[in-house]
C-alpha positions as CSV (number, residue, x, y, z in Angstrom):
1,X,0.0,0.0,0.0
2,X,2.3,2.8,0.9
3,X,0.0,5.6,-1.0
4,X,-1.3,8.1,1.2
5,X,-5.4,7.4,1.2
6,X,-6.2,11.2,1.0
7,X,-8.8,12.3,-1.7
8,X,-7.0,13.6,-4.7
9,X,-8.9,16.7,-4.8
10,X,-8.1,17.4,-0.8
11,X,-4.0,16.7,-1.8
12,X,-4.5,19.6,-5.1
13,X,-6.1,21.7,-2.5
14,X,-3.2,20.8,-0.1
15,X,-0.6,21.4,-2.4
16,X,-2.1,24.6,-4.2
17,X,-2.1,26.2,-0.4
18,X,1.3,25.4,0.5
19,X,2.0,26.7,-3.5
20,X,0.1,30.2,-2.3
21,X,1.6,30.4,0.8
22,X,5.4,30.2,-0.3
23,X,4.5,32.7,-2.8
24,X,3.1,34.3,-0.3
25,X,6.7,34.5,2.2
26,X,9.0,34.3,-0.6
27,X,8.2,37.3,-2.2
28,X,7.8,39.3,1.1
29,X,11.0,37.9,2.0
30,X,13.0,38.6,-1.5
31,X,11.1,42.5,-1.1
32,X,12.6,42.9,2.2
33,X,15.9,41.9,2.0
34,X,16.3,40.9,-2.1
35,X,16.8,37.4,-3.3
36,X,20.5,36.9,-2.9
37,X,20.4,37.3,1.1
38,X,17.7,34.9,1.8
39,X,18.0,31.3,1.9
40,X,15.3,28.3,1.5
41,X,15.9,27.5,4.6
42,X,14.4,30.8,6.1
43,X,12.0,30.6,2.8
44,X,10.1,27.4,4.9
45,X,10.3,28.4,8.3
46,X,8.3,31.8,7.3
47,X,5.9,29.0,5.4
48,X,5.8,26.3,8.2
49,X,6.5,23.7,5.3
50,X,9.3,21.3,4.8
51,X,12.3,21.5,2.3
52,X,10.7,18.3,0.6
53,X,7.2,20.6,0.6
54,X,9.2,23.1,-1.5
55,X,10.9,20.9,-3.8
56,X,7.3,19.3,-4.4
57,X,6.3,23.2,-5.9
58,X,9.2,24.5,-6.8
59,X,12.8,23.0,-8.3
60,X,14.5,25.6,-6.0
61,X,14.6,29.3,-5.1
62,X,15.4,30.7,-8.5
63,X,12.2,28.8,-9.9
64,X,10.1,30.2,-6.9
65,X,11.6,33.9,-7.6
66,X,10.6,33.3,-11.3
67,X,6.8,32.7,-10.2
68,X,7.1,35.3,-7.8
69,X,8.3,37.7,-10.6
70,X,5.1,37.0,-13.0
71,X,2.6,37.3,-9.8
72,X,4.2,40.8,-9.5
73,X,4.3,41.7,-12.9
74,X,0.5,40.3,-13.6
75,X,-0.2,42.8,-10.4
76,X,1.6,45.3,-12.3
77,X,-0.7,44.8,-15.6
78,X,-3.8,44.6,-13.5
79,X,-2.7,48.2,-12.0
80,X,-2.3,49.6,-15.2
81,X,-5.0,48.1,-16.8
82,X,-7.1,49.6,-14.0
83,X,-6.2,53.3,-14.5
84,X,-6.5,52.6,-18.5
85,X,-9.7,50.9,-19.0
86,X,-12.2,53.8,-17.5
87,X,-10.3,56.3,-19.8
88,X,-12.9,57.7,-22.7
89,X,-10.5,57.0,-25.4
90,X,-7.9,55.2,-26.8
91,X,-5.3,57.6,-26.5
92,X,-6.1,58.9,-22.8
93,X,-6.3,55.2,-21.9
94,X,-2.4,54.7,-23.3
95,X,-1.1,57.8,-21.6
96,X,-2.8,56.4,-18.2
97,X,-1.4,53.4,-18.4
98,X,2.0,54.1,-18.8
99,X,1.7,56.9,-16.1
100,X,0.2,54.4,-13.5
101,X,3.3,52.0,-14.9
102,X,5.7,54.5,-13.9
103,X,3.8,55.0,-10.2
104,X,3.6,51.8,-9.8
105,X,7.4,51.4,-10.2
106,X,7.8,53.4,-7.2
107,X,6.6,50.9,-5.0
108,X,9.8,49.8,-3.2
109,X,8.4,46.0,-3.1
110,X,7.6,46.2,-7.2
111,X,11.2,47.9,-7.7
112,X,13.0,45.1,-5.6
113,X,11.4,42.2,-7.3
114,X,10.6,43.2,-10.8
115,X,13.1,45.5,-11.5
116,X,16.6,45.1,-9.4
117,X,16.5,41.4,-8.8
118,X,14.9,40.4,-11.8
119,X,17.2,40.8,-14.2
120,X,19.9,39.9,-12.0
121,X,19.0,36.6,-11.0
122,X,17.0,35.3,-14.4
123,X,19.6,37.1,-16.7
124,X,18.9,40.1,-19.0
125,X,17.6,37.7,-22.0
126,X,14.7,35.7,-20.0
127,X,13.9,39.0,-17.7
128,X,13.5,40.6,-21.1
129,X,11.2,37.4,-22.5
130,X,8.7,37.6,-19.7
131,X,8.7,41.5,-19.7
132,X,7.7,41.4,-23.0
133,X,5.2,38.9,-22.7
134,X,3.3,41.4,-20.2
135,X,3.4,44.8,-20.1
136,X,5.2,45.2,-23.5
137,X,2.9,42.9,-25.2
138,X,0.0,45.1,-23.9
139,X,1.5,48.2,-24.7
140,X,2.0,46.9,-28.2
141,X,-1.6,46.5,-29.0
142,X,-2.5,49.8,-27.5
143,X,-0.1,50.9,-30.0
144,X,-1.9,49.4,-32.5
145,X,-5.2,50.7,-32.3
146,X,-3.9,54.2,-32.1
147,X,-2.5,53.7,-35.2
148,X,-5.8,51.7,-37.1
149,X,-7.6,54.8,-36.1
150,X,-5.3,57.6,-37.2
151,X,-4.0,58.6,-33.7
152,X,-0.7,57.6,-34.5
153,X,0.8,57.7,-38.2
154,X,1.1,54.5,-40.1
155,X,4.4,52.4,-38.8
156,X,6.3,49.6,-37.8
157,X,4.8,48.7,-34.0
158,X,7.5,46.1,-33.0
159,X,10.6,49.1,-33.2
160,X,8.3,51.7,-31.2
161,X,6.9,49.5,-28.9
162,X,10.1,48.4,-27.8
163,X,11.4,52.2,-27.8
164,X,8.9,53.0,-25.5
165,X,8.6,49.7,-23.4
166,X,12.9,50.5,-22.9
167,X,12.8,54.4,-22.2
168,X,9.5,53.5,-19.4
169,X,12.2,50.8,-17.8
170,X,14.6,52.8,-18.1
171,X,13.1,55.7,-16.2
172,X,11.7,53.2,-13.4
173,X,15.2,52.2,-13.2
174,X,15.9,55.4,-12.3
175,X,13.1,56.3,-10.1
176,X,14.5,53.4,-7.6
177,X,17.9,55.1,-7.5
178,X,16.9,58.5,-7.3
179,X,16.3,61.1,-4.2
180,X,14.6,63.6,-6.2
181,X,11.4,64.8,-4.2
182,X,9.7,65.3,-7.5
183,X,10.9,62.9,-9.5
184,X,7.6,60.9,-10.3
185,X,6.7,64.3,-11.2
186,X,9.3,65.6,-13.6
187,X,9.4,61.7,-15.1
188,X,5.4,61.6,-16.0
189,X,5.9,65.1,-17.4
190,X,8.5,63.7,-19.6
191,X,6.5,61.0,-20.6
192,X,3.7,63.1,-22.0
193,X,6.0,65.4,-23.8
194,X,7.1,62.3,-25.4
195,X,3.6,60.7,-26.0
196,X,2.4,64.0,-27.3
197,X,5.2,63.9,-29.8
198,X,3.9,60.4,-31.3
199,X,0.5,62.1,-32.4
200,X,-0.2,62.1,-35.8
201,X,-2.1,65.6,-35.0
202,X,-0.7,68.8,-36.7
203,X,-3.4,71.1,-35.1
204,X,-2.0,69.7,-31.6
């Protein structure tokens, strides 16, 4: 015999709760102090799990710092979608959304995970690869319809979404380094100078 005799669907529901709540300590452990000085071992004491618990989720910490990364930058998208979606038209909607990006960078937890650590423990190419797959893949098809209805002029979206996507890193890069009292202010400024510059409106 040997098996364990629990329902299958109370082990999923087991297993999806420890899942949650090593998510849960992981990524307020890797906010607090960043991923490099915190070990698994502290990782399952937060959870009240076992190593072997872990390993059953997760093939170690990078693996769980890569699913912490995509809850965190899902929660990013879900931010921005949130400022964007009640905005009247297309082009309010993408200047919303990329100011609520740039606010939402500020978030010390957000900057830690998603933007710091990120790169550094995944590496610049798969960092890159998920980034894209979220908020650059969104930002593209706002893009997009801007320029189906005239907004913007006809042109190639991969080269200006990823001019865009890169300058909005960029400037959250530099919002988690910065002391600047106003900087959130002068860098959403900047961004709608730059926006403002994309229209395809001589009468602007």
């Amino acid at each position: 015999m040997g098996r364990s005799t629990m329902p299958s669907t109370l082990r999923t529901q087991q297993r999806e709760a420890t899942r949650r709540a090593l998510l849960r300590e992981s990524r307020r452990l890797f906010a607090a102090k960043s991923y490099g000085a915190v070990g698994l071992s502290e990782i399952v004491a937060a959870t009240g799990v076992t190593k072997g618990a872990l390993y059953h989720n997760f093939a170690g910490k990078t693996e769980l710092f890569r699913a912490v990364l995509e809850q965190v930058q899902q929660e990013v998208g879900e931010r921005v979608a949130a400022a964007a979606d009640p905005a009247a038209d297309a082009w309010t909607q993408l200047v919303a959304g990329c100011e609520a990006f740039l606010a939402t960078c500020t978030d010390p937890e957000i900057q830690r995970i998603m933007l710091i650590d990120g790169p550094a423990v995944l590496g610049w190419r798969e960092w890159r690869g998920m980034d894209e797959a979220n908020s650059a893949r969104h930002l593209g098809e706002a893009l997009r319809l801007l320029i189906d209805t005239g907004v913007l002029a006809p042109q190639p979206i991969a080269p200006l979404t990823h001019l865009l996507s890169g300058a909005m890193n960029e400037a959250a890069l530099w919002l988690t380094t910065t002391s600047e009292p106003d900087a959130l202010d002068q860098t959403t400024a900047a961004l709608r100078r730059l926006l403002e510059a994309l229209r395809d409106d001589p009468a602007r």
